[in-house]
KENU-90974 format. One record per residue (C-alpha): residue in one letter; x, y, z. Coordinates in steps of 0.2 Angstrom, whole numbers, plus 5000, padded with zeros to 4 digits. Layout:
// residues N
  res     u     v     w
    A     X     Y     Z
...
This chain:
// residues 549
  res     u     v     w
    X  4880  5064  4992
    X  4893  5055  4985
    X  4893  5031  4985
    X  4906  5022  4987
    X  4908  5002  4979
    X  4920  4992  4992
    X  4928  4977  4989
    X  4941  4966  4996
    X  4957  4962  4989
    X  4971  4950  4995
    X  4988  4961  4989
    X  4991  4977  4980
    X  5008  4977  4973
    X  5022  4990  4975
    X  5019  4999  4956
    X  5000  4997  4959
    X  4998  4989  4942
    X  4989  4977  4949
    X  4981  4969  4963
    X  4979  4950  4969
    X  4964  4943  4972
    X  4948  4933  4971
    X  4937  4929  4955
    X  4924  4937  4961
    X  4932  4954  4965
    X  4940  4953  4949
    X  4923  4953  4940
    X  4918  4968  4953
    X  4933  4977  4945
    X  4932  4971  4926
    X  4913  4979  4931
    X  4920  4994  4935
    X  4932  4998  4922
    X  4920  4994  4910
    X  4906  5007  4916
    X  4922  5019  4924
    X  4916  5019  4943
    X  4928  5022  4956
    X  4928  5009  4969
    X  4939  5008  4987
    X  4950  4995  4986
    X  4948  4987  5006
    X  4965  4975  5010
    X  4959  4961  5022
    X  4970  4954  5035
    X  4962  4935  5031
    X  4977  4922  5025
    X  4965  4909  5017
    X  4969  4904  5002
    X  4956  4909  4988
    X  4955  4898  4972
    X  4959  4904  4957
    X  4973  4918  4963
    X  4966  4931  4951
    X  4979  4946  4945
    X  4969  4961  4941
    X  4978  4975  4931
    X  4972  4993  4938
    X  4974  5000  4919
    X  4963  5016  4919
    X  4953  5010  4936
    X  4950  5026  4946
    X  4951  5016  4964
    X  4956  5022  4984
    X  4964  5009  4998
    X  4958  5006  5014
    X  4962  4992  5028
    X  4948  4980  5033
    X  4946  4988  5051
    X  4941  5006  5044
    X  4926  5001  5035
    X  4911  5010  5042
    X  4897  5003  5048
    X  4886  4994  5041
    X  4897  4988  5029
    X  4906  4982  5040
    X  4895  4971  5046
    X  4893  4962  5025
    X  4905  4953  5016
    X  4911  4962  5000
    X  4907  4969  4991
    X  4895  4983  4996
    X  4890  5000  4990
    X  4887  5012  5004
    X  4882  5030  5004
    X  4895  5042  5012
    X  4891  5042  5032
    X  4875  5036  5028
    X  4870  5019  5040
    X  4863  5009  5025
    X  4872  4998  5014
    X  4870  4987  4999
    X  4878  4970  5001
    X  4881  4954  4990
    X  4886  4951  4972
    X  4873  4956  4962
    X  4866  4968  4972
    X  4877  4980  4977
    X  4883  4980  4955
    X  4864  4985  4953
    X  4866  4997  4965
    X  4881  5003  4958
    X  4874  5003  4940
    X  4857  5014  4945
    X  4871  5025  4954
    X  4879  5030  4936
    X  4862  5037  4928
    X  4852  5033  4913
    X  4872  5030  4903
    X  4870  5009  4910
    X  4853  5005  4913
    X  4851  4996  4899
    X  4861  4983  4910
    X  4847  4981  4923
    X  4837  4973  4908
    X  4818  4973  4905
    X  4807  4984  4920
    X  4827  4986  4928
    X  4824  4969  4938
    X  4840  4959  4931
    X  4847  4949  4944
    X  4836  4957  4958
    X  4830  4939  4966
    X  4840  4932  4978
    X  4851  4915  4974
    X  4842  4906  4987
    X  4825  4909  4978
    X  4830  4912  4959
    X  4841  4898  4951
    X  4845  4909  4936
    X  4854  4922  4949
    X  4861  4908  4959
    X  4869  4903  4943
    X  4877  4918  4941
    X  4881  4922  4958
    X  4888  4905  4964
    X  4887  4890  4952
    X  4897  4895  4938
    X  4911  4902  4950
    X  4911  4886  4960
    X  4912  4878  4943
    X  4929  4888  4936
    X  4935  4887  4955
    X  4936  4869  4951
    X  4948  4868  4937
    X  4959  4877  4948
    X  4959  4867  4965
    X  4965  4851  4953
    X  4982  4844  4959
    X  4984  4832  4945
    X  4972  4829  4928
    X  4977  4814  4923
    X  4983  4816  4903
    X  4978  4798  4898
    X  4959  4800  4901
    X  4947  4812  4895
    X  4944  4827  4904
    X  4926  4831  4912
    X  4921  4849  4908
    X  4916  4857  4921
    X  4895  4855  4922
    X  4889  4873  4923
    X  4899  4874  4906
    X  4886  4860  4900
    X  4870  4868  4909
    X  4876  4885  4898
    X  4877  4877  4884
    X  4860  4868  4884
    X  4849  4884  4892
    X  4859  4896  4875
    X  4850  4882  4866
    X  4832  4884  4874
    X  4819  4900  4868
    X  4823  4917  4875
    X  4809  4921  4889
    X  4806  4940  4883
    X  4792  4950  4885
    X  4780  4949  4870
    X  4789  4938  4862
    X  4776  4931  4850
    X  4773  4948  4844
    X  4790  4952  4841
    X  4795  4935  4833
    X  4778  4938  4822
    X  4783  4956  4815
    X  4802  4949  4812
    X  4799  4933  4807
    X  4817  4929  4815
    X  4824  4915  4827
    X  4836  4921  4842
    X  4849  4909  4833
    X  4863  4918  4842
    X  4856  4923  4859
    X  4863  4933  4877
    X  4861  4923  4892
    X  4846  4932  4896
    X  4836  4944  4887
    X  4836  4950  4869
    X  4849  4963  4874
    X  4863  4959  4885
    X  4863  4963  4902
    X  4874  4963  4918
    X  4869  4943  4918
    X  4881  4943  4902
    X  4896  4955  4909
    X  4895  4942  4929
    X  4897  4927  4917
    X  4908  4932  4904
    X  4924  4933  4914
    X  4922  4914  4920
    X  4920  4909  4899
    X  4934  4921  4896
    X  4945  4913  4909
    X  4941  4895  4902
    X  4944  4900  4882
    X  4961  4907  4889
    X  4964  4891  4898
    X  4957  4877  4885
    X  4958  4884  4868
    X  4945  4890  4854
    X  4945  4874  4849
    X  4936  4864  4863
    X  4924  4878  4863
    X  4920  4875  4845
    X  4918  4857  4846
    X  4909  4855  4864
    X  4902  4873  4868
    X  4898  4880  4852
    X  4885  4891  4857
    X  4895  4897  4872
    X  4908  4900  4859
    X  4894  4913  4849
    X  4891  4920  4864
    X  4905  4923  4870
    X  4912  4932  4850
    X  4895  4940  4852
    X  4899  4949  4866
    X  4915  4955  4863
    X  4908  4962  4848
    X  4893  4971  4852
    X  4901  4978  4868
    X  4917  4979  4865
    X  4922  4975  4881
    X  4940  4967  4877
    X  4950  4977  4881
    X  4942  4978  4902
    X  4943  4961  4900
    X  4961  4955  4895
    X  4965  4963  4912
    X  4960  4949  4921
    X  4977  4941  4923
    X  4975  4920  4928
    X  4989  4909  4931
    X  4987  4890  4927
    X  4999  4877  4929
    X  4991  4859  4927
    X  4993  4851  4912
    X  4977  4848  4902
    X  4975  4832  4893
    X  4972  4834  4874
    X  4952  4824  4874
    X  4938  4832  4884
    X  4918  4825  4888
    X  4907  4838  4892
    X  4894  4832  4904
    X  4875  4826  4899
    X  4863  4837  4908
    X  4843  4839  4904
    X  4839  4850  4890
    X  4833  4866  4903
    X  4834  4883  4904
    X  4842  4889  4919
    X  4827  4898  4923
    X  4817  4895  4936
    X  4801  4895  4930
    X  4804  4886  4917
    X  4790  4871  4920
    X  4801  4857  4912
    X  4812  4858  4926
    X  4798  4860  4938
    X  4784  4845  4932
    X  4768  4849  4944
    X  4765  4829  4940
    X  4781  4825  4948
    X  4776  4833  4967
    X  4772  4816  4974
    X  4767  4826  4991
    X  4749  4830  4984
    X  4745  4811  4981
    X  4752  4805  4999
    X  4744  4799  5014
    X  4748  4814  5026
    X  4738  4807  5039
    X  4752  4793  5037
    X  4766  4803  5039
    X  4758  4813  5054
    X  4758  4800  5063
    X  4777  4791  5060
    X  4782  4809  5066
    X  4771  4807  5081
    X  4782  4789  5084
    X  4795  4801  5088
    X  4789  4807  5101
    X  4796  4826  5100
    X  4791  4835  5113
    X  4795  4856  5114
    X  4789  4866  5128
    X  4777  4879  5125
    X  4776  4895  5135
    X  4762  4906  5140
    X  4763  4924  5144
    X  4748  4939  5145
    X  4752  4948  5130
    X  4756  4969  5134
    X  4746  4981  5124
    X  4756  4995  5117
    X  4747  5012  5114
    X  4750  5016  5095
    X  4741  5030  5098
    X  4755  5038  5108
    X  4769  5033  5096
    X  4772  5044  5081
    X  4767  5038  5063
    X  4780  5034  5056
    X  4783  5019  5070
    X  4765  5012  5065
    X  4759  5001  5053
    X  4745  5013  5045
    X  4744  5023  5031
    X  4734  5023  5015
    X  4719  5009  5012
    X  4723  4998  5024
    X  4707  4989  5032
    X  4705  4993  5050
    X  4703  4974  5051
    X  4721  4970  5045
    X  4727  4983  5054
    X  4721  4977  5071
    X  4729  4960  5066
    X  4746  4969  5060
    X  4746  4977  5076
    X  4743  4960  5088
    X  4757  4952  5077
    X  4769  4966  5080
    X  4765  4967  5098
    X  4767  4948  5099
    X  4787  4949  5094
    X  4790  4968  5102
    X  4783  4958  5119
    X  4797  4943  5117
    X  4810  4954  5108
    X  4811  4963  5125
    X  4812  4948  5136
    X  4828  4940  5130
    X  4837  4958  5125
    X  4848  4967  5135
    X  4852  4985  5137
    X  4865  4989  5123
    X  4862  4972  5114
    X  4863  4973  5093
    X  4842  4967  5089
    X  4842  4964  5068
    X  4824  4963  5062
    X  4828  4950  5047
    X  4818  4952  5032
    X  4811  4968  5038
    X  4801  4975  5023
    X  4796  4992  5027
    X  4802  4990  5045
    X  4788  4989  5054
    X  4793  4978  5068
    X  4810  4984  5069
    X  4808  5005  5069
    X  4796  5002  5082
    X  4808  4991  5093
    X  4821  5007  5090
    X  4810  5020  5094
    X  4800  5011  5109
    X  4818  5004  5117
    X  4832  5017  5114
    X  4844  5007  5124
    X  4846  4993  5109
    X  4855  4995  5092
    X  4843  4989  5079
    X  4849  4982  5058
    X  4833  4983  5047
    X  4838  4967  5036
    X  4831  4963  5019
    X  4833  4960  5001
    X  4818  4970  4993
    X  4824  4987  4988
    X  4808  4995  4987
    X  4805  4989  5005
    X  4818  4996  5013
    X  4817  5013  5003
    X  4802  5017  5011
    X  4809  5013  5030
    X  4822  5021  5026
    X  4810  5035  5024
    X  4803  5031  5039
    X  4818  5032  5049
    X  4826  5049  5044
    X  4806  5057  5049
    X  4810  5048  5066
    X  4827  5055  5066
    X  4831  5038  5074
    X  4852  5035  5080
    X  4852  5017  5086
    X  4846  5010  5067
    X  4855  5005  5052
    X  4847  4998  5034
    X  4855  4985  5027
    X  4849  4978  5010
    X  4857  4960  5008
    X  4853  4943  5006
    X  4855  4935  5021
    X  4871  4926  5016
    X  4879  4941  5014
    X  4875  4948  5029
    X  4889  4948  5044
    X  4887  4957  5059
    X  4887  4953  5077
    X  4871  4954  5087
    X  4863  4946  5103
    X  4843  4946  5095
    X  4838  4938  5078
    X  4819  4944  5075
    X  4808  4938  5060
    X  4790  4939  5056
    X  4783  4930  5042
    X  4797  4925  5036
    X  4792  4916  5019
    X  4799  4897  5016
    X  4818  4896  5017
    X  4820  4913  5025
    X  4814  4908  5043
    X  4828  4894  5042
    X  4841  4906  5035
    X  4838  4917  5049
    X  4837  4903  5061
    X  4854  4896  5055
    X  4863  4916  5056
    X  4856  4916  5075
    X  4863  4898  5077
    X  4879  4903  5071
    X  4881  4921  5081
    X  4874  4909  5097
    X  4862  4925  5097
    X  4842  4923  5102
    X  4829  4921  5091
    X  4811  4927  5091
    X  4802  4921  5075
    X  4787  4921  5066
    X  4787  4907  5053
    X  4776  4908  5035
    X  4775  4901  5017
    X  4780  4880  5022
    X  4775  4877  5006
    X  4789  4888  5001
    X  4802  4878  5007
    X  4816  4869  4995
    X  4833  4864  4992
    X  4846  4877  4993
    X  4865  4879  4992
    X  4864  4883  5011
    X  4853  4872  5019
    X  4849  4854  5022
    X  4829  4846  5025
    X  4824  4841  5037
    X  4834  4853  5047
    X  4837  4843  5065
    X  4846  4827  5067
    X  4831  4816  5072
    X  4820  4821  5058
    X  4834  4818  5047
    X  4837  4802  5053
    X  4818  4794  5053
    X  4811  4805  5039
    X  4814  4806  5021
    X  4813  4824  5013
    X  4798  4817  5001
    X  4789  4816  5017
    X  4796  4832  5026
    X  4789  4841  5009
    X  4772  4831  5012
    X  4773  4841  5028
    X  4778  4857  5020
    X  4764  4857  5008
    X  4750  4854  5019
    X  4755  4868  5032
    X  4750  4881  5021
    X  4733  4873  5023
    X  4726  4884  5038
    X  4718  4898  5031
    X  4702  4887  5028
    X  4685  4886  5041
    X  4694  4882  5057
    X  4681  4867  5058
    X  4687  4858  5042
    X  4697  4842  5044
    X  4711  4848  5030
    X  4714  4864  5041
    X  4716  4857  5059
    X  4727  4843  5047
    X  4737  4859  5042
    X  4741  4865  5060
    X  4747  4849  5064
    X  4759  4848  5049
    X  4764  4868  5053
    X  4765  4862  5072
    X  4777  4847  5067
    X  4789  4859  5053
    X  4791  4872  5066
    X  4794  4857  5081
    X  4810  4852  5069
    X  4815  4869  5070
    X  4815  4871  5088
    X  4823  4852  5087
    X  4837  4860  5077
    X  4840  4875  5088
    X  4841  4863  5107
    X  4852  4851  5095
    X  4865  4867  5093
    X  4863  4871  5113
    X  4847  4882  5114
    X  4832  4882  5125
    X  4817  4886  5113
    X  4799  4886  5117
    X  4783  4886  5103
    X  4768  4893  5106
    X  4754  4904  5098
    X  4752  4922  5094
    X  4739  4931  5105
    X  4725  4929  5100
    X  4730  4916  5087
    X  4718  4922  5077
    X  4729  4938  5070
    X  4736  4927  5057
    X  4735  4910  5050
    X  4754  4907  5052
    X  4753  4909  5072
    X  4766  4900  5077
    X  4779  4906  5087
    X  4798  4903  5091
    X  4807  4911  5105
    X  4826  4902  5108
    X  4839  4906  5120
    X  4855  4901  5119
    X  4861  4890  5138
C-alpha cells in the first residue's frame, strides 16, 4: 500500500517552478529531492506570516497539490508534516518523525540516514536536547536574522547562539559506539567530524539547510574566522554527499544590510547531547541536600486545598472481552496483571463519567494501547486517537486494532506538540515527567476533560513548552529549586509504606499533582484528586479527573 509525505506550503506559482513557503518545509522538500520521494504538496488557507519566506525550486521533485480541508484523517488532525498510509487511520506527525518514517519507507537505499541501531533523531524534543536542537533551536535561531528590522552597521553584530553552541559541540569527542576500539585500531582523531556519528546522518541533511542559508547570507569569510569548524562541516558535507545541487534550490531573500564586524557568543564548552554529564553535574542538584521537610511545610502555609472524590470502583469482566482488548500475553506475572488491570479499570470508570455519546476520547501516550482499545471496543459510541511517540508501541496496537477490526479508533504516532485535533476527553496513565503536563496543557487548551494518571516527578525539567511550577500560586510563593525538591522526592513511594521517606514522598507527589489541579481551576475547570482503587495497584496512585465549568 502505497505512503504519502504531506506538507504545507503557503503559495505555488503559476509555472510551478517553485513554491513559497516556510523553513522548515523547505528542508522537508530539500529532503525529498535528495532521496527522490514524492510528497503532496497541501496549500493552507492560514495568512500569518512565516519568517524566513523561503522560495523552493521544484527542479526534479515528483510532488501532487491538495487544499488544507481534504486532508484525511488523522492527518488532519497534526500539523505538517505528516506521512500517512493511504486510507489507513494512522499517521506519522512532527519534524523528525515523519522524515524517519519517510526514510524507512524508501528501503535499505537510505537507512544509513537513521544512523547507529536506526534511532537518529527518534527521542522527542521535549526529552532529548540533541533532537530539540535540530527540530527547534537552530531554526528559531536563522528565524531571527530574518525578523530584524534594523542591524545597526556601526556596532558588531551578535551571531546568532546556536551558531556558537554548533561550533563548540563539532569541537567535543564523537559519542559512537565502541569508540575506543575503533580510535585504538586507527590511531586517528575525528579532526573533521558530522554532527552526530561517525557517518552523517539525517541530523546532518535537517541542519545543513540553516548553515547553508547563513554562508549565503554572511559570507565564507565569517565562517572561516568565527565558525571554522562549522565551515569543515559544512565543505564536508557537500563533498561526501553531494547534495549541492538539492540544496541551491532553497531560494532566500534578505534585505537588511549586515554590518562588516561580528562577535560570536560565548557559550560552555558542551556537547549538545544530553547525556553529556558536563552539562548535567550530579553535584550541582541542590534538591538532594535540602530540607524537604522545610519546603513541605511553606507549601502547607498556602493552604491549597482540592476536593477529593470517592466512588465504588466497577469491575469489568476481562474474561468476556476478546484478547486483544486485555493487557495479557507472554510472561507477564499474574501479580502485575491484576494491578494492570485495577489501574485500567480506574481510568475506563472515570473516562466514562465525563464522556458523551459521539465525544472524540485520545488516550495520550498510549503505548500499546491498552487503555484506549479497550475504551473503543467496551463504548462503540466514542471515537478513540491512540497518541504516542514510541514507534514500536504503537505497531503493536496497531496490530491489535486491525485483530479487533475496530472503526471508531485512529493511531497517531506524534509528539504531543504536533498533535492537533479536536476532542472532548484527554486520558493519560502514567504519564512519565513532563508528559502528564503536556497532556494537561492540550486538554487546557481544547477546554476538553481530562482523566490522568501522573508518574516519573522526578522526571520533570525545563522545556521549550512549559513553565514550573505550573499554577499561579505556586509560581508566585515557590522557587523552581524548591518545586524540583518536591519533584525529586515524589518518586520516593515505592519504599515499606511504614518508612518516614515514603509517607514524605506522598506528600511531595500529593503537593506536585495539587499544582496541577491548581493550574486546571486557574484556566476554569473543576478538578478533583483522589486515589486509585485500591491504591495499592501502583506506587503512582494518584488521580486527576477535571471538567471544564
Amino acid at each position: 500500500m502505497s505512503s504519502s509525505l504531506f506538507v504545507n506550503i503557503i503559495d505555488l506559482d503559476s509555472d510551478e517552478k517553485y513554491v513559497t513557503c516556510s523553513l522548515r518545509t523547505a528542508i522537508v522538500l530539500f529532503l525529498c529531492q535528495y532521496v527522490n520521494s514524492p510528497v503532496i504538496l497541501v496549500r493552507i488557507k492560514s495568512t500569518v506570516e512565516e519568517f524566513p519566506i523561503i522560495k523552493f525550486l521544484l527542479n526534479n521533485l515528483s510532488y501532487t497539490t491538495i487544499f488544507e480541508d481534504n486532508l484525511p484523517k488523522p492527518a488532519a488532525d497534526c500539523l505538517l508534516p505528516v506521512y500517512q498510509s493511504n486510507n489507513d487511520p494512522y499517521c506519522t506527525a512532527g519534524f523528525c518523525s515523519s522524515l524517519r518514517m519517510l526514510i524507512k519507507s524508501l528501503g535499505e537505499k537510505f537507512q544509513w540516514l537513521l544512523g547507529f541501531r536506526q534511532s537518529c533523531l527518534s527521542a522527542c524534543a521535549e526529552v532529548s536536547s540533541w533532537t530539540k536542537f535540530c527540530e527547534v533551536e537552530i531554526h528559531a535561531s536563522i528565524t531571527s536574522l530574518f525578523q530584524k528590522n534594523h542591524i545597526d552597521s556601526n556596532s558588531p553584530y551578535i551571531l546568532p547562539i546556536q551558531l556558537a553552541r554548533f561550533e563548540r559541540h563539532l569541537s567535543q569527542p564523537l559519542q559512537v559506539h565502541n569508540i575506543n576500539k575503533r580510535l585504538n585500531k586507527n590511531s586517528q582523531h575525528f579532526a573533521v567530524r558530522f554532527a552526530d556519528e561517525e557517518n552523517p546522518t539525517l541530523s546532518d541533511i535537517l541542519i545543513l539547510p540553516n548553515i547553508h542559508i547563513v554562508y549565503k547570507i554572511l559570507g565564507e569569510s565569517v565562517f572561516y574566522k568565527f565558525l571554522p569548524l562549522t565551515w569543515k562541516w559544512y565543505k564536508l558535507i557537500l563533498e561526501r554527499l553531494h547534495i549541492t545541487e538539492a540544496l541551491n534550490n532553497i531560494i532566500v531573500e534578505f534585505y537588511i544590510q549586515l554590518p562588516t564586524e561580528y562577535l560570536l557568543p560565548e557559550v560552555p564548552p558542551h556537547s549538545l547531547y544530553k547525556c553529556d554529564l558536563r552539562r548535567y553535574n550530579p553535584h550541582s542538584k541542590l534538591y538532594v541536600k535540602q530540607n524537604v521537610q522545610n519546603i513541605l511545610q511553606l507549601y502547607d502555609s498556602l493552604n491549597i486545598d482540592i476536593k477529593n472524590n470517592s466512588y465504588n470502583l466497577k469491575k469489568i469482566n476481562w474474561s468476556e472481552l476478546p484478547n486483544e482488548a486485555c493487557p495479557i500475553g507472554g510472561d507477564i506475572p499474574e501479580k502485575r496483571l491484576i494491578r494492570k488491570t485495577q489501574q485500567l479499570e480506574n481510568l475506563i470508570q472515570a473516562v466514562f463519567q465525563v464522556a458523551k455519546d459521539g465525544d472524540v476520547v485520545v488516550d495520550f501516550c498510549c503505548g500499546s494501547g491498552h487503555l484506549g482499545i479497550a475504551i473503543a471496543h467496551l463504548k462503540p459510541s466514542l471515537t478513540v486517537i491512540l497518541v504516542d511517540n514510541k514507534e514500536e508501541s504503537l505497531r503493536r496496537a496497531k496490530d491489535r486494532v486491525e485483530k479487533l477490526k475496530l472503526k471508531n479508533i485512529m493511531v497517531v504516532h506524534s509528539n504531543l506538540d504536533y498533535f492537533n485535533a479536536d476532542f472532548q476527553v484527554g486520558v493519560c496513565l502514567h504519564g512519565c515527567g513532563v508528559a502528564t503536563d503536556l497532556v494537561l496543557e492540550k486538554c487546557i487548551l481544547q477546554n476538553a476533560a481530562f482523566v490522568v494518571c501522573p508518574c516519573c516527578y522526578g522526571s520533570i525539567q525545563d522545556n521549550h513548552i512549559l513553565e514550573y511550577p505550573r499554577s499561579q500560586v505556586l509560581r508566585t510563593n515557590l522557587t523552581f529549586e524548591d518545586y524540583l525538591v518536591l519533584c525529586h522526592c515524589a518518586d520516593q513511594t515505592h519504599f515499606d509504606p511504614k518508612c518516614s521517606k515514603t509517607l514524605q514522598g506522598f506528600s511531595c507527589m500529593a503537593a506536585v499533582d495539587e499544582d496541577r489541579a491548581t493550574r486546571a481551576i486557574e484556566s476554569g475547570y473543576n478538578v478533583t484528586l483522589s486515589k486509585l482503587i485500591p491504591p495499592t495497584c501502583t506506587p503512582k496512585n494518584n488521580i486527576l479527573v477535571g471538567i471544564p465549568l
